[in-house]
MMTF fields as JSON, N, C-alpha, C and O atoms, coordinates in Angstrom:
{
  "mmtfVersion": "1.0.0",
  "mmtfProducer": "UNKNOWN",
  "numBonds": 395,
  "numAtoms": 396,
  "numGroups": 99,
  "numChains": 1,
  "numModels": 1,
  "chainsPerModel": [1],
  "groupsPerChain": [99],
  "chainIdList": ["A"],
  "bondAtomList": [4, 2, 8, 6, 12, 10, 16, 14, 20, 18, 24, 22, 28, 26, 32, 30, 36, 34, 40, 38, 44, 42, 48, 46, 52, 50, 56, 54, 60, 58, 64, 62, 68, 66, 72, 70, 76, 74, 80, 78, 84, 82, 88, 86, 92, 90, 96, 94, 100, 98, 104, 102, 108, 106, 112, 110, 116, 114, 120, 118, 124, 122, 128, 126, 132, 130, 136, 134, 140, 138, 144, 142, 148, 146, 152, 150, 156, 154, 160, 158, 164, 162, 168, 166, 172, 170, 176, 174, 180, 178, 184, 182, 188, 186, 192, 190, 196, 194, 200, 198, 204, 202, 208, 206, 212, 210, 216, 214, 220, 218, 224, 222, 228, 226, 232, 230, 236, 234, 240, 238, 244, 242, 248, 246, 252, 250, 256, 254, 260, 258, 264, 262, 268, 266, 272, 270, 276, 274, 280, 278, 284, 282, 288, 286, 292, 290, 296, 294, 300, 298, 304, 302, 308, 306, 312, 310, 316, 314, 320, 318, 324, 322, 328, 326, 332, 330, 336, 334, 340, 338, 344, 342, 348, 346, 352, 350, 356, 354, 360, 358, 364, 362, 368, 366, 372, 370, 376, 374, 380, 378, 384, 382, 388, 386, 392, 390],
  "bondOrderList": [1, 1, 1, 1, 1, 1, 1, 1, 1, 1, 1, 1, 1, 1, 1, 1, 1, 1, 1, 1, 1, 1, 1, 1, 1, 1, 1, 1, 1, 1, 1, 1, 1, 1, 1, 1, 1, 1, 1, 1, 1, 1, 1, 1, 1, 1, 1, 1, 1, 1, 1, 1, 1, 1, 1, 1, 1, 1, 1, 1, 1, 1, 1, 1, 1, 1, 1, 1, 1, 1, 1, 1, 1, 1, 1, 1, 1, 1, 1, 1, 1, 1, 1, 1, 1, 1, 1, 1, 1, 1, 1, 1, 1, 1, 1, 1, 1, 1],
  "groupList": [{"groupName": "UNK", "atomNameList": ["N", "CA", "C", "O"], "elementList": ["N", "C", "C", "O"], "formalChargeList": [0, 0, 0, 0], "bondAtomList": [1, 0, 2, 1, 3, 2], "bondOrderList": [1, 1, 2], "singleLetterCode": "X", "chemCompType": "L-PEPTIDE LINKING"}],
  "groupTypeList": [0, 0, 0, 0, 0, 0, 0, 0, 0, 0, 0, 0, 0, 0, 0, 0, 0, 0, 0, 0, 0, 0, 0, 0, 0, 0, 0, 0, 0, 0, 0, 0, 0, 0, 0, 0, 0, 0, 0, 0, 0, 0, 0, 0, 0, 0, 0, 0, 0, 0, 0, 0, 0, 0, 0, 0, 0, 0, 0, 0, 0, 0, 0, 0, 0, 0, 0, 0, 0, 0, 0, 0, 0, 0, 0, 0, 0, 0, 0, 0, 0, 0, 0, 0, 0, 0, 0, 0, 0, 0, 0, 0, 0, 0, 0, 0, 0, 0, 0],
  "groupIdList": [1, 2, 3, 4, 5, 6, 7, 8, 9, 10, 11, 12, 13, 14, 15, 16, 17, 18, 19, 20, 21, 22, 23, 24, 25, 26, 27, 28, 29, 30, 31, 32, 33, 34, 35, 36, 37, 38, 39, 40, 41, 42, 43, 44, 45, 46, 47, 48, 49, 50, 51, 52, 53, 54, 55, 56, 57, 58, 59, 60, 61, 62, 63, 64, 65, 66, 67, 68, 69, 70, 71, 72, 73, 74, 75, 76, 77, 78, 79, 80, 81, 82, 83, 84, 85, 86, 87, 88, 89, 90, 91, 92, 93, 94, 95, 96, 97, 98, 99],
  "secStructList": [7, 2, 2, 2, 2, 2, 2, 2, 2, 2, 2, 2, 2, 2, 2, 2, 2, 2, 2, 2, 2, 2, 2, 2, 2, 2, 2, 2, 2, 2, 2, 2, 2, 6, 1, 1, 7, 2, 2, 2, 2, 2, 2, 2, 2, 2, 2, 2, 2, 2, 2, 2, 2, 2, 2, 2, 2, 2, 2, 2, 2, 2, 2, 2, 2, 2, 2, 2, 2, 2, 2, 2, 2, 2, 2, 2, 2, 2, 2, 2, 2, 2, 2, 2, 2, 2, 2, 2, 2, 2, 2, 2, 2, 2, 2, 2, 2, 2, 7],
  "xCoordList": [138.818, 137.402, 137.02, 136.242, 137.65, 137.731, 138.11, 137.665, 139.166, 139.694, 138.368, 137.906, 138.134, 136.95, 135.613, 134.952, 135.308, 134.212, 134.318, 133.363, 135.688, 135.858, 135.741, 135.336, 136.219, 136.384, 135.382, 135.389, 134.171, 132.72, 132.459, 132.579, 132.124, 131.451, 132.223, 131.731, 133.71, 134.428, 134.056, 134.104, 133.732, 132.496, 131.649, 131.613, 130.618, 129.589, 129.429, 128.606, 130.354, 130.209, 130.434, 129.783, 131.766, 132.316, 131.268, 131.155, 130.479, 129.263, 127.768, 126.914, 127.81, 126.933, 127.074, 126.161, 128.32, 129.289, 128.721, 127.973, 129.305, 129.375, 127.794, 127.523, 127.078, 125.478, 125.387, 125.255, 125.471, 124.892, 125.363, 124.69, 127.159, 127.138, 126.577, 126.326, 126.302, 125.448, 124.947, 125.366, 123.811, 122.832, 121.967, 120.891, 123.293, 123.301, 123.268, 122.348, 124.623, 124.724, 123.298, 122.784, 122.908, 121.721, 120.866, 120.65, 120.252, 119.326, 119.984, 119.219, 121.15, 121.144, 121.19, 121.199, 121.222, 121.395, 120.008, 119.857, 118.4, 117.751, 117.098, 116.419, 117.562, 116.672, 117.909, 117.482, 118.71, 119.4, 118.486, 117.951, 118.332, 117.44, 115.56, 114.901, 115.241, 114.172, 112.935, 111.892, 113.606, 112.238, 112.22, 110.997, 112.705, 112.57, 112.883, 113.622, 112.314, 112.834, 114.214, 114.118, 114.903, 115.926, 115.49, 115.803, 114.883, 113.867, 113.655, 114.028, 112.796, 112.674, 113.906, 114.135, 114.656, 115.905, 116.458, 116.566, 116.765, 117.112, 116.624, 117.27, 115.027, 114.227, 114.599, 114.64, 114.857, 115.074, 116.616, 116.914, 117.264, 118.435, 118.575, 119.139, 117.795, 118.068, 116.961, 117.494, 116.138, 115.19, 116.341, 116.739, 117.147, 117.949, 118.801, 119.174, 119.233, 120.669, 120.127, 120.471, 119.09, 118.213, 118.292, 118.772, 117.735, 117.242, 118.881, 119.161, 119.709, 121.138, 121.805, 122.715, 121.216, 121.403, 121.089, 121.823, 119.866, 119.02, 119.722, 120.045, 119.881, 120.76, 121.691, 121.767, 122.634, 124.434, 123.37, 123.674, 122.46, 122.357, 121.685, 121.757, 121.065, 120.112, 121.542, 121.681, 122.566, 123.622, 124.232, 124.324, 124.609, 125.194, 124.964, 125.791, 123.63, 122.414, 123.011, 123.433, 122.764, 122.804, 124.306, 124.351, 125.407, 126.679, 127.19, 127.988, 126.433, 126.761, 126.045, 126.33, 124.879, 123.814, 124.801, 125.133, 125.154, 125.999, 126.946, 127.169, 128.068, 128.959, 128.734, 129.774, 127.312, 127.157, 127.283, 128.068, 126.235, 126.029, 126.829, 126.753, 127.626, 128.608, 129.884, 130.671, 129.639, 130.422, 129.954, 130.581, 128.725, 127.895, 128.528, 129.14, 128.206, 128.477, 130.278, 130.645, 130.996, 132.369, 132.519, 133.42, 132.092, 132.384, 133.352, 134.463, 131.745, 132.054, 133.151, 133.86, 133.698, 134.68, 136.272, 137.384, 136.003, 137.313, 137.459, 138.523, 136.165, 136.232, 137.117, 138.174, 136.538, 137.101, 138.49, 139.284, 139.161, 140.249, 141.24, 142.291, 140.946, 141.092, 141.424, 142.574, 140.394, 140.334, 141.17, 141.736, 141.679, 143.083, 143.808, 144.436, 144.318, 145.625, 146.336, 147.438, 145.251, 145.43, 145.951, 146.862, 144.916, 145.2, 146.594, 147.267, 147.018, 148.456, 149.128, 149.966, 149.091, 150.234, 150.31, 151.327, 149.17, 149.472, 150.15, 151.054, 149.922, 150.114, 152.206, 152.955, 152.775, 153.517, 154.551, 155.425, 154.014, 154.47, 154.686, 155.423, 153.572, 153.762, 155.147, 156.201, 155.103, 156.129, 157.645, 158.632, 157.461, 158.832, 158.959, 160.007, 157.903, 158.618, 158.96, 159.729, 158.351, 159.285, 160.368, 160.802, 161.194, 162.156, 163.238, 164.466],
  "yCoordList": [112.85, 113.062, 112.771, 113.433, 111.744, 111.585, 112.541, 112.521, 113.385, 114.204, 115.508, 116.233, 115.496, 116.558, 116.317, 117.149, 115.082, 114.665, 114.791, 115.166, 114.431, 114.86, 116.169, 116.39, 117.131, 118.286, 118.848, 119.977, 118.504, 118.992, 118.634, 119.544, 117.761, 117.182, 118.049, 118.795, 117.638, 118.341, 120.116, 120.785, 120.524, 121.877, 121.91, 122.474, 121.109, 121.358, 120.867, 121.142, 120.273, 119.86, 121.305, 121.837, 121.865, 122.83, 124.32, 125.253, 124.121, 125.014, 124.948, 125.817, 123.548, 123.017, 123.127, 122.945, 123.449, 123.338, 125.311, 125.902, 125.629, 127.389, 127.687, 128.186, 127.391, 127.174, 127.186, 128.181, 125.986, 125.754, 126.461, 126.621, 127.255, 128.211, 129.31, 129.633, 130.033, 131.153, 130.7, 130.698, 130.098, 130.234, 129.961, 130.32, 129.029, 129.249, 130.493, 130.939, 131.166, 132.652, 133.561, 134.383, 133.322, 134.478, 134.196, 134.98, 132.762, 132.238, 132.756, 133.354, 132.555, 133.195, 134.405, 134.918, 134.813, 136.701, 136.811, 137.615, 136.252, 136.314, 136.145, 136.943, 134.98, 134.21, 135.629, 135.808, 136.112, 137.16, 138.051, 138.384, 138.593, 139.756, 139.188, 140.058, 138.462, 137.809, 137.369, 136.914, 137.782, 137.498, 136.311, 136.177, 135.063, 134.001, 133.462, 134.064, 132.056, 131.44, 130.36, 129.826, 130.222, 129.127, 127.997, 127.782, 127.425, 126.373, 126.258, 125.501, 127.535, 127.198, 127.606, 127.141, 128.552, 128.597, 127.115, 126.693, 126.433, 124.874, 124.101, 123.244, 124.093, 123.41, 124.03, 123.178, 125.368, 125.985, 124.871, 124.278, 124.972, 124.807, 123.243, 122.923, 122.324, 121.343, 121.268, 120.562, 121.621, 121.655, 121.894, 120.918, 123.072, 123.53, 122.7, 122.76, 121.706, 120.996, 119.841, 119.643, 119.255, 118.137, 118.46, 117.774, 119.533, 119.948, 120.209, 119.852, 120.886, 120.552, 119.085, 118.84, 118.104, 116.732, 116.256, 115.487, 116.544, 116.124, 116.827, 116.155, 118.045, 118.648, 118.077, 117.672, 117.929, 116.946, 115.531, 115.385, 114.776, 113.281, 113.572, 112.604, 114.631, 115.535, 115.035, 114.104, 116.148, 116.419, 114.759, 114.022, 114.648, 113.03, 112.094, 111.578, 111.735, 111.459, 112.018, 111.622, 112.999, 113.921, 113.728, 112.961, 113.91, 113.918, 112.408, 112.387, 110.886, 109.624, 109.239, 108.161, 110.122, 109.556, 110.423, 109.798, 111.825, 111.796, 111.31, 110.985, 111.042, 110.373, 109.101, 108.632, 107.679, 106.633, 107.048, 106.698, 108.013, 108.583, 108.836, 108.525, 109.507, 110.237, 108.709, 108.657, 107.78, 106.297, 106.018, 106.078, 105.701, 105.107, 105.009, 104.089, 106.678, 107.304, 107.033, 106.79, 107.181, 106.884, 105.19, 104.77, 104.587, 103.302, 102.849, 102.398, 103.438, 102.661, 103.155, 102.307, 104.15, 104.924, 104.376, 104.552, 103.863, 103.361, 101.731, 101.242, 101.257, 99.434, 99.977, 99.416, 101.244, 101.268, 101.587, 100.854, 102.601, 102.831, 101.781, 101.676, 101.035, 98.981, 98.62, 98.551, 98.289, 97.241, 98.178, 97.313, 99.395, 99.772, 99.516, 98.547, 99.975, 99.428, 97.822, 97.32, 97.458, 95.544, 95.299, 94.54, 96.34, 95.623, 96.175, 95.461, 97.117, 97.696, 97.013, 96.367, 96.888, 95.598, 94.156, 93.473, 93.873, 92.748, 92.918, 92.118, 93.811, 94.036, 94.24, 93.842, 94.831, 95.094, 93.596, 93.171, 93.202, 91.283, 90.351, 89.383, 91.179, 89.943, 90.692, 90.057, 92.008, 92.182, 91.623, 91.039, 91.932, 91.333, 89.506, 89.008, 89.05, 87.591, 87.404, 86.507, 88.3, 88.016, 87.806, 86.91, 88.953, 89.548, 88.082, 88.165],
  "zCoordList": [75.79, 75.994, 77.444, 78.13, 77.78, 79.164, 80.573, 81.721, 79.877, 80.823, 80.577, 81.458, 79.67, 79.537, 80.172, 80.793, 79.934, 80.964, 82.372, 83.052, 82.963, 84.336, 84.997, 86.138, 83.973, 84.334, 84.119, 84.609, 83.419, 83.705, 84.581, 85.402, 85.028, 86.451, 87.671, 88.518, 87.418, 88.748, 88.881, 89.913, 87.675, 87.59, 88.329, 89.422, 87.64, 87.985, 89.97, 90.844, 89.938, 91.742, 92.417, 93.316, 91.575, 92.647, 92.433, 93.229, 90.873, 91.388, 92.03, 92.203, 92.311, 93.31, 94.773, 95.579, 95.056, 96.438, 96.553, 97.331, 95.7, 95.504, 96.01, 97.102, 95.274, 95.374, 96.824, 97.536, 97.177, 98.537, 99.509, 100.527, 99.304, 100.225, 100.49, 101.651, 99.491, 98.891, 99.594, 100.752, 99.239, 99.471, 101.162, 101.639, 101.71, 103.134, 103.771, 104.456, 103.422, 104.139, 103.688, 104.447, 102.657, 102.663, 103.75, 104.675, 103.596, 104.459, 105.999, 106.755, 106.351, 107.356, 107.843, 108.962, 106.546, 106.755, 106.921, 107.841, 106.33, 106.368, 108.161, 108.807, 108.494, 109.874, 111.069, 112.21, 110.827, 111.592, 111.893, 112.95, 110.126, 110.479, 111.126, 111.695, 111.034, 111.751, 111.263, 111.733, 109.666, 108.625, 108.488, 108.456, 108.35, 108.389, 109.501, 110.281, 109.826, 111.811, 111.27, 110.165, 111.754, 111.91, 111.119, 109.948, 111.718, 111.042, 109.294, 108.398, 109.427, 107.879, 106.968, 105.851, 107.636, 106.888, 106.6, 105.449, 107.622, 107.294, 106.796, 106.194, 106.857, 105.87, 104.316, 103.427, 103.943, 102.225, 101.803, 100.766, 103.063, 102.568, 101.891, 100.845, 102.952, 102.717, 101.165, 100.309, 100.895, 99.391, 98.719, 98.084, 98.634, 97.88, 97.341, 96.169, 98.34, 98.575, 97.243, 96.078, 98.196, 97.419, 95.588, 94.686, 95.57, 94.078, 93.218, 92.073, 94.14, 93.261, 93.139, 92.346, 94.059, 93.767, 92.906, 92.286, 92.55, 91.398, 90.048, 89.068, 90.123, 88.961, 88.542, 87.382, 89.47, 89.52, 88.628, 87.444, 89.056, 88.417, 87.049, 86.293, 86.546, 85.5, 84.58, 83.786, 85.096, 84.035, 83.772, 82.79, 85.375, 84.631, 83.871, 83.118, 84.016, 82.749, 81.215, 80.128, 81.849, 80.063, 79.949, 78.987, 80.272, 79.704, 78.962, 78.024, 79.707, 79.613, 78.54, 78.019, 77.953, 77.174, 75.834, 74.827, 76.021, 74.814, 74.538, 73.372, 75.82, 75.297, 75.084, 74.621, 75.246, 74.096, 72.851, 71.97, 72.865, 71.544, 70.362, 69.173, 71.093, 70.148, 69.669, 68.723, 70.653, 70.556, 69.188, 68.131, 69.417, 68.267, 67.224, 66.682, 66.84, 65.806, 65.15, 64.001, 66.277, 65.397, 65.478, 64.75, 65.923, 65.891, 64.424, 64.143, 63.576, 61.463, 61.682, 62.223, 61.536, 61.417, 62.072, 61.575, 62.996, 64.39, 63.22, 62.839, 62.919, 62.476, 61.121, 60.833, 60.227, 58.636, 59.03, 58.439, 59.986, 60.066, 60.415, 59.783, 61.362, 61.403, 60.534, 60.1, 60.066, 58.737, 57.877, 57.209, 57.39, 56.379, 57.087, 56.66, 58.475, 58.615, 58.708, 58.482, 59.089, 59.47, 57.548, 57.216, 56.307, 55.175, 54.803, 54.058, 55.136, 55.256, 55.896, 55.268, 56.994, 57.436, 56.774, 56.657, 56.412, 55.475, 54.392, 54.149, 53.644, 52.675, 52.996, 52.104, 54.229, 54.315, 54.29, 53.536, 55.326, 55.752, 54.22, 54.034, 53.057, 51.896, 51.767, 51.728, 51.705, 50.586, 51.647, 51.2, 52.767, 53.994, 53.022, 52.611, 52.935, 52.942, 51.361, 51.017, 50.388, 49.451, 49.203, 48.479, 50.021, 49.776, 50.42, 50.398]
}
């Protein structure tokens, strides 16, 4: 689950990375042709950059809050599977020292 969690994030970075190039080159295809000034091209970019920051911590949020979640939930499950084997090994040890 772990390796799966990484490999979302390591996603979502490298389409945050993707993002921001895009979206550089347009802006500069834009301030080339002269419809936008330099300036505000760099001012979009850096909004842009910002707002995929905020996305990247959005998701991280959201991925850490399910995976408590989903903890929660198997916990009973991890303690009941415990508690049979611990009574299986006991159970195994009486019959060892009978013998």
């Amino acid at each position: 689950m772990a390796k799966k969690l990484s490999q979302a994030l390591k996603l979502a970075e490298k389409i945050a990375s993707f993002t921001k190039q895009r979206i550089k080159k347009e802006l500069d295809a834009l301030a080339k042709s002269g419809i936008i000034s330099r300036k505000e091209a760099r001012q979009m970019l850096k909004t842009a950059a910002a707002e995929a920051r905020r996305e990247e911590k959005r998701i991280r949020t959201f991925i850490t809050n399910e995976l408590k979640r989903e903890l929660k939930k198997a916990k009973p499950a991890i303690k009941r599977a415990l508690a049979k084997k611990k009574k299986q090994f006991e159970s195994y040890r009486k019959r060892r020292r009978q013998r």
